[in-house]
C-alpha positions as CSV (number, residue, x, y, z in Angstrom):
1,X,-27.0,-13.0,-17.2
2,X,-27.1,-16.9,-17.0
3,X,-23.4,-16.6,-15.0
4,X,-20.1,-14.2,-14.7
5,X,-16.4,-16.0,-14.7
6,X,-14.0,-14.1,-12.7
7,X,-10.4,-14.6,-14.1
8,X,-7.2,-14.5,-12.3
9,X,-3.5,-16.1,-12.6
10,X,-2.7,-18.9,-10.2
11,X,0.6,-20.6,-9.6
12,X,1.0,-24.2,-10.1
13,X,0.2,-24.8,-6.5
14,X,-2.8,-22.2,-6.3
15,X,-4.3,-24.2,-9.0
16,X,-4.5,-27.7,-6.9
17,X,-5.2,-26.2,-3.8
18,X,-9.5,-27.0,-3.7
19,X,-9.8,-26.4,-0.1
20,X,-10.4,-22.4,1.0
21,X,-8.4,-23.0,4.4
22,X,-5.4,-24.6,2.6
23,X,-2.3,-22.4,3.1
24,X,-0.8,-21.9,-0.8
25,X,1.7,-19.3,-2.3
26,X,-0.7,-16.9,-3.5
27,X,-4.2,-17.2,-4.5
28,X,-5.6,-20.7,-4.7
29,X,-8.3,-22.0,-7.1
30,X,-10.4,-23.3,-3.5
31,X,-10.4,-19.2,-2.3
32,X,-11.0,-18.3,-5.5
33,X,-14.2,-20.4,-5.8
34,X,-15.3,-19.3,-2.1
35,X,-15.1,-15.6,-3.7
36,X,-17.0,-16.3,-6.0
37,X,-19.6,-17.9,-4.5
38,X,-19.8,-15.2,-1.8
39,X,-20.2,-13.0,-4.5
40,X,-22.9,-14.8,-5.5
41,X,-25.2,-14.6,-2.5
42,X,-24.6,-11.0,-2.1
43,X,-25.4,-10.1,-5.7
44,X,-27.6,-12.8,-6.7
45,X,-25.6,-13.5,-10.0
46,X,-24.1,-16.9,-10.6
47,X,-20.5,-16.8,-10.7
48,X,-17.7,-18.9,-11.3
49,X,-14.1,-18.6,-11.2
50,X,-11.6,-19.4,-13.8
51,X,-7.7,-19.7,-13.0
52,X,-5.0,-19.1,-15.6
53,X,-1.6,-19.9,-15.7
54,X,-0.8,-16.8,-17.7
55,X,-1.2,-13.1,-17.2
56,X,-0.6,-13.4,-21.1
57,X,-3.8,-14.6,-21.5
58,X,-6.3,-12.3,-19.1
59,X,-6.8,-9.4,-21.7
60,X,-7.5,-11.1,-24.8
61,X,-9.9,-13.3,-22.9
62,X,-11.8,-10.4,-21.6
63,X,-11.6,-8.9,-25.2
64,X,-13.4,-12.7,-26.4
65,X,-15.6,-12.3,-24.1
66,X,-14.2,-15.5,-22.3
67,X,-14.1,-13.7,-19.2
68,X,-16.2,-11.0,-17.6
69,X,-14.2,-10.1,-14.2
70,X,-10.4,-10.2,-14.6
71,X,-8.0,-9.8,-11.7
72,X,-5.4,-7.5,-13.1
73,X,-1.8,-6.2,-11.6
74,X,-1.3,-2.5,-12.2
75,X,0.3,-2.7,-15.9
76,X,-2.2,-5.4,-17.2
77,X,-4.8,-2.8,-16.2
78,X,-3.4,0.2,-18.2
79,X,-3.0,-1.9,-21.1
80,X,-6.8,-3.2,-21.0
81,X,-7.5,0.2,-20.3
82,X,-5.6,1.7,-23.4
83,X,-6.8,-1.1,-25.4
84,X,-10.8,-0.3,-24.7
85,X,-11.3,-4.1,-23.6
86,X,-11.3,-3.9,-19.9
87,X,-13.1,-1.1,-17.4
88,X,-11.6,-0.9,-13.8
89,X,-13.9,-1.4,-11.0
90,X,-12.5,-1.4,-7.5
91,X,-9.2,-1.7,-5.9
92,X,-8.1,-3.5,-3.3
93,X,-7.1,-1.3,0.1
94,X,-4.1,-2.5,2.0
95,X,-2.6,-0.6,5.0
96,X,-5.4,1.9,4.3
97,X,-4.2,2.2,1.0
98,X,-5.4,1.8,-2.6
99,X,-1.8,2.8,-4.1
100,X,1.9,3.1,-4.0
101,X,5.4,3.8,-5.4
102,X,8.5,2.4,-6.8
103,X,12.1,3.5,-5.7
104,X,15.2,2.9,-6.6
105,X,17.5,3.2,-3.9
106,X,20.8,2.1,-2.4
107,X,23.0,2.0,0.6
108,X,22.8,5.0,3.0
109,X,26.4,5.7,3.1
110,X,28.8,9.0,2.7
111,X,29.9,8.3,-0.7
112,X,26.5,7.2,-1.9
113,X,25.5,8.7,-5.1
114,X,22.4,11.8,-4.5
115,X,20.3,10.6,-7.3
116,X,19.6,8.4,-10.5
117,X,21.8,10.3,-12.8
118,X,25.2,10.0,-11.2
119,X,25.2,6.1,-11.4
120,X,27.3,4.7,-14.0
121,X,26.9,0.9,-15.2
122,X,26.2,0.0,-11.9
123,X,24.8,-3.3,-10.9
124,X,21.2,-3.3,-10.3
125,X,19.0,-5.4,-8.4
126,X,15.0,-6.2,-9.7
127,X,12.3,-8.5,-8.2
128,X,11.2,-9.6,-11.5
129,X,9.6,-8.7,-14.8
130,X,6.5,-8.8,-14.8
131,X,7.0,-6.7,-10.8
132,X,5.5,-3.3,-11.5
133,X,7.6,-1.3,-8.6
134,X,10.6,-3.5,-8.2
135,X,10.7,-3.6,-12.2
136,X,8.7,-1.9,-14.6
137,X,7.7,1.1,-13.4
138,X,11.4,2.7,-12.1
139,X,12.3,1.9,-15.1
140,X,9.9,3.9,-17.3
141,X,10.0,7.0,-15.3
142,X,14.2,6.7,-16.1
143,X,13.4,6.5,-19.5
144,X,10.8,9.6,-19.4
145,X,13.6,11.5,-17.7
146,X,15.8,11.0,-20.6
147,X,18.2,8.3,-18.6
148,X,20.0,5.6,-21.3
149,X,19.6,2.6,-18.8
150,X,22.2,0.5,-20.3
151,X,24.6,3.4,-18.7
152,X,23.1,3.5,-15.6
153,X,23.3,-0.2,-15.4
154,X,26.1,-2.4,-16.2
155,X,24.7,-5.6,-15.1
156,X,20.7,-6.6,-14.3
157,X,20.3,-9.4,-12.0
158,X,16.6,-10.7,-11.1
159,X,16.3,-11.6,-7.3
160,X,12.6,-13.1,-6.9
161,X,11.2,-11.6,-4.1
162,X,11.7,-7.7,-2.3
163,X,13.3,-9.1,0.8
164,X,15.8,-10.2,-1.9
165,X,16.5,-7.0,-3.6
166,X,16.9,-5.3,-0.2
167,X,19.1,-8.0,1.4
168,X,21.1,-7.5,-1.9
169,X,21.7,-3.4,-1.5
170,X,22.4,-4.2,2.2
171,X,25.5,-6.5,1.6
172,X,26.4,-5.1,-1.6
173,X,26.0,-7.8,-3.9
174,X,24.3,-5.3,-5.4
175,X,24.7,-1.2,-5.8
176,X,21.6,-0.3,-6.3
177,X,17.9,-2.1,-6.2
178,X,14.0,-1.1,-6.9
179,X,11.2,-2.0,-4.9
180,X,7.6,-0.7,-3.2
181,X,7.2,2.2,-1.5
182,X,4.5,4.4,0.0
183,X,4.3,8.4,1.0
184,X,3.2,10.6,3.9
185,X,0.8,12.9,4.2
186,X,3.5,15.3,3.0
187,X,4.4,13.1,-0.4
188,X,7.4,12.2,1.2
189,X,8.9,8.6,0.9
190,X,8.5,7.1,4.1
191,X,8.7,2.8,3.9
192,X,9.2,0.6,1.2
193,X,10.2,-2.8,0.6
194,X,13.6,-2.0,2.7
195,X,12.0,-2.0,6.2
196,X,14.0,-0.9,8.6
197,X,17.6,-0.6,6.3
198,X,18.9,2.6,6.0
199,X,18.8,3.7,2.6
200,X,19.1,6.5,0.1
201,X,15.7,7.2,-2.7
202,X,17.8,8.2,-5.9
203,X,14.7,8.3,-7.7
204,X,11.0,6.9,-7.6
205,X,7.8,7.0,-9.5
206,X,3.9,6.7,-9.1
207,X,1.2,6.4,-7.7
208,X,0.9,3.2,-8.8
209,X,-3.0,1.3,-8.4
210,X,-3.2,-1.7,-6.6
211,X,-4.5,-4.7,-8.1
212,X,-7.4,-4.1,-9.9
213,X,-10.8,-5.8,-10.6
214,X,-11.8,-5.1,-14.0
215,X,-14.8,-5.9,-16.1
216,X,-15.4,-6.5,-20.2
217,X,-16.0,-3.8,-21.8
218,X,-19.2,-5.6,-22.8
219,X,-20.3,-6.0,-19.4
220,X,-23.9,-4.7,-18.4
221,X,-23.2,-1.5,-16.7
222,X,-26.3,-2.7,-14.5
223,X,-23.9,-5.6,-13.8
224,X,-21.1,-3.8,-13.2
225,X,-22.8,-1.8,-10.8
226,X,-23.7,-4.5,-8.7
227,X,-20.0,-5.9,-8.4
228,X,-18.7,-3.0,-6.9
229,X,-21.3,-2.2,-4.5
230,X,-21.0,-5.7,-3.0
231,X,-17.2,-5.0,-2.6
232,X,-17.8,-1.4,-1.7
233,X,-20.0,-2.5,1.2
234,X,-19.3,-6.4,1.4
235,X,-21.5,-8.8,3.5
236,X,-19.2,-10.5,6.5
237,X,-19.0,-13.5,4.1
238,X,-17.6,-11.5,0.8
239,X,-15.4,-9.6,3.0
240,X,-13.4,-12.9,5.1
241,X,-13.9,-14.6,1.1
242,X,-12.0,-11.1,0.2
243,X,-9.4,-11.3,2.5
244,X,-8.6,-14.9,2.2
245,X,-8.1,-14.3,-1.9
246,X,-6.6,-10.7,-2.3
247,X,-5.4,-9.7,1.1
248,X,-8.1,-7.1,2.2
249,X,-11.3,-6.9,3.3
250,X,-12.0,-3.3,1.7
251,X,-12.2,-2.3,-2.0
252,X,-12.2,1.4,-3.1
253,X,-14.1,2.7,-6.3
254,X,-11.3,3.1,-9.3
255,X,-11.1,6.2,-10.4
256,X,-9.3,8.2,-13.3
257,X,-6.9,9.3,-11.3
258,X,-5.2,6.3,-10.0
259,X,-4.0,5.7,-13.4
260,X,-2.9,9.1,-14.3
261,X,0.8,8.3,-13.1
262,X,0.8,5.1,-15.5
263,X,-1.0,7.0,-18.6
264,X,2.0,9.3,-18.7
265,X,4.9,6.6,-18.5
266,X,2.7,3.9,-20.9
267,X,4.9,4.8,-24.1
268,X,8.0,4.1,-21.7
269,X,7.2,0.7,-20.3
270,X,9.1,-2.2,-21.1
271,X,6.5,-4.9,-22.8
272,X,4.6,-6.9,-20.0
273,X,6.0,-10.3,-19.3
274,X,4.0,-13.6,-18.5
């Protein structure tokens, strides 16, 4: 191939941020390029990266043939996936994990309600729209249960951030809130996005992937191969190039089964935001 462009959303600030080492909310357009050119030397394939301002805009890219490598949230995935235009690759490990959950949960108190179905037009507390486990997800599996959200929730108010939502619950600005979570070896809710508040689980839902790298559907599986056995087994290079752009320095193969979770809520999810 004469050169792969690897695709991902940038914020306003990622995208003039040239240098690797300069600190930016989220990914930056100079980690982005030292990714891909760490890819590069360990697969010998030219690469180049392309930033976006729009999630909007990753899948019908990859279906043009625009892009080859897409950096895709959970949701985008399982929609390239059910559209036959995008095939997942690796995830991203963090905390010696490739997934987690969402939960909705409120204060831990004596008159707090036992689970989703006793709350009645309560107000609710989400991180944003496009957040897969302090939006999205919760709120298919509610629907799959046979829940009418607009009872449960009286009013929807969209905080920005997790810290938010749980800061919310904690001084009841808000009754109830959804956020991250992850399980024991037990499949018991441990920690979420609440830290160390107490709180009550009224409901949850997942596994949910991680972040996923995904190729074009017309990608070489030769080509493919090669991608996720440099991130299977990255060079020191691809791995500190890894860490600075996604947040880990390990990838794990994606699998069927990581996905299984979001096949069976995918008529239930709200449509994906930009």
């Amino acid at each position: 191939m004469a050169e792969l462009t690897l695709g991902m959303v940038l914020s306003r600030e990622g995208r003039h941020s040239l240098l690797p080492t300069l600190r930016s909310q989220g990914p930056s357009y100079g980690r982005l390029t030292a990714f891909t050119s760490a890819l590069h030397v360990a697969t010998g394939l030219e690469t180049r990266g392309h930033g976006l301002t729009s999630y909007r805009d990753l899948l019908p890219m990859l279906q043009r043939g625009e892009l080859d490598l897409a950096w895709l949230p959970p949701i985008l995935a399982l929609q390239g996936i059910n559209s036959q235009c995008a095939h997942p690759l690796v995830l991203p490990m963090r905390s010696g994990e490739a997934e987690y959950y969402s939960a909705l949960f409120t204060r831990d108190t004596l008159d707090a309600p036992e689970q989703a179905s006793q709350l009645h037009r309560v107000r609710v507390g989400w991180v944003d729209r496009t957040s897969s486990s302090g939006y999205q997800v919760i709120r298919a599996v509610l629907r799959s249960s046979g829940h009418e959200l607009q009872e449960l929730f009286g009013e929807e108010l969209f905080l920005g951030s997790h810290d938010d939502v749980t800061r919310a619950v904690e001084s009841g600005n808000v009754d109830v809130g959804a956020t991250f979570a992850h399980i024991d070896t037990s499949g018991n809710l441990t920690r979420g996005g609440w830290g160390r508040t107490p709180v009550r689980i009224l409901a949850s839902a997942g596994p949910i992937p991680n972040d996923v790298l995904a190729a074009a559907r017309g990608l070489p599986s030769e080509v493919q191969d090669q991608v996720s056995e440099a991130l299977l087994h990255p060079s020191k290079r691809l791995a500190a190039a890894a860490n600075e752009l996604f947040g880990t320095t390990n990838f794990r193969a994606a699998e069927h089964h990581h996905f299984a979770a979001l096949l069976e809520l995918a008529d239930y999810l709200d449509e994906a935001a930009e």
